[in-house]
N, C-alpha and C positions, 0 to 999 in steps of 0.2 A: 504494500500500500504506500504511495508517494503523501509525506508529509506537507503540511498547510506551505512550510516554510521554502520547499523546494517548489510549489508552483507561483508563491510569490516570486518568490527570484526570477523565473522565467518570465512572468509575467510584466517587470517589473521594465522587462528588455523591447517589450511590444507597445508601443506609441498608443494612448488612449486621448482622445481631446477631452477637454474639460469644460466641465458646466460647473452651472450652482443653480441647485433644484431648491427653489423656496415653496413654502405652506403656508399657510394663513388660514385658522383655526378657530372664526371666534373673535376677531383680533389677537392673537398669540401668534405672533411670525416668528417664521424661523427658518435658517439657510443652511445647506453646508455645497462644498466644493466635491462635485462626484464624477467618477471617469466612466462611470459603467452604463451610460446612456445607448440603447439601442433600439433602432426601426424595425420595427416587429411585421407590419403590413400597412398597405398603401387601400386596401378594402375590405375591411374598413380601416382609416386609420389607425395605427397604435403603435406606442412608443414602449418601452420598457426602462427601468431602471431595478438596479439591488443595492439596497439600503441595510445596513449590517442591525442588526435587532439592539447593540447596546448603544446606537447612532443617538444624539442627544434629539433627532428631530423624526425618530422614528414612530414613536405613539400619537402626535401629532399632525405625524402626516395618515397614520391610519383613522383618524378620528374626521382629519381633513376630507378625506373622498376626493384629492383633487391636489395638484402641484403643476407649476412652473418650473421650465427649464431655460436657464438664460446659457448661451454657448458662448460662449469669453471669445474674446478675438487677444489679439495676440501679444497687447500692451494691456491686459488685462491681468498681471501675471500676481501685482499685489491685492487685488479682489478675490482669485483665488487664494492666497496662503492668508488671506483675513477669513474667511467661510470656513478654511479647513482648519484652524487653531482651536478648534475646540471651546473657543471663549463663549461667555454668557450671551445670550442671545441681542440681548441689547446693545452690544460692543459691536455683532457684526456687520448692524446697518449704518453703524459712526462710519461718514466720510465717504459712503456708496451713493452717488446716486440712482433714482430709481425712480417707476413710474408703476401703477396701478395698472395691474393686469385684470383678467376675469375671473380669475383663482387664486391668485397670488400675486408681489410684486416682480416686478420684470426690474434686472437691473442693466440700467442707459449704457449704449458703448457696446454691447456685444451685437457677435456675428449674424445673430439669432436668435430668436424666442419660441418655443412649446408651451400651449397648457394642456392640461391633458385632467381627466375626471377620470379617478381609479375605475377600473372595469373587473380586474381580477389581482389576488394578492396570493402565491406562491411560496409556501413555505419550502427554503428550500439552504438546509444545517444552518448557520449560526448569520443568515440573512433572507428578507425577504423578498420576492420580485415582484413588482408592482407593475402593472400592466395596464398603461393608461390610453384613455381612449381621448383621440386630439379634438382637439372646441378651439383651438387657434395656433396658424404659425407667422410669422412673422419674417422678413430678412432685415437686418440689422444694416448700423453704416458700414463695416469692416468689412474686408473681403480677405483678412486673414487670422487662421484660427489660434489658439494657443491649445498646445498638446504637451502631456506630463510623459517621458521617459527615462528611467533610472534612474527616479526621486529628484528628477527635476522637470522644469518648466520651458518651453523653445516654443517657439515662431513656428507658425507653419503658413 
């Protein structure tokens, strides 16, 4: 059986781009910076993401029924490592701009926007896959993206 730690590694060597998949709960927002966004099908639309179950914005987003996905473009690189520091939720919209989405906020500057209304949620070991059905995409001003590679951030 190949351990967690050896498909990190591997994984770590394969280019993922980067979002920040926000919620909004109620008024209770909350962000973090995720690489595991995927186009699931074009009919009907559907996006996916895996969101790790100890994620500080996990039971929030189950409660949500619905998230935004903002695609960072590529001078976006301190927007990502604010989202993914794990700080109090209120730390991570100091200094972001952003604008009101249909589900959540959108944040200004990136390549791109998703919202998406959960449709299915996928237990699947120590995260879950969310499976959201799209209600809006957007193209952004950038036309290039920012992507994480072996624990770091690059231009694409």
């Amino acid at each position: 059986m190949v351990e967690g730690g050896e498909l990190r590694s591997l994984m770590r060597s394969w280019p993922h781009g980067v979002s920040v998949l926000t919620v909004d709960y109620e008024g209770d927002r909350m962000g973090v910076t995720v690489s595991s966004l995927v186009s699931l099908s074009l009919e009907p639309p559907l996006v996916g993401i895996s969101i790790g179950k100890q994620a500080s914005c996990y039971e929030l987003l189950r409660r949500a029924g619905a998230f935004a996905i903002s695609l960072l473009s590529a001078d976006q690189e301190a927007v990502a490592r604010q989202f993914a520091a794990g700080r109090p939720p209120i730390v991570h919209w100091q200094g972001v701009a952003t604008r009101e989405g249909q589900v959540a906020p959108l944040i200004e500057g990136a390549l791109g926007w998703i919202e998406a209304r959960t449709a299915a949620e996928h237990d699947v070991g120590d995260h879950t896959f969310f499976v959201g059905e799209v209600v809006a995409v957007e193209q952004g001003p950038s036309t290039s993206a920012l992507v994480y590679r072996e624990a770091e951030y690059h231009a694409l």
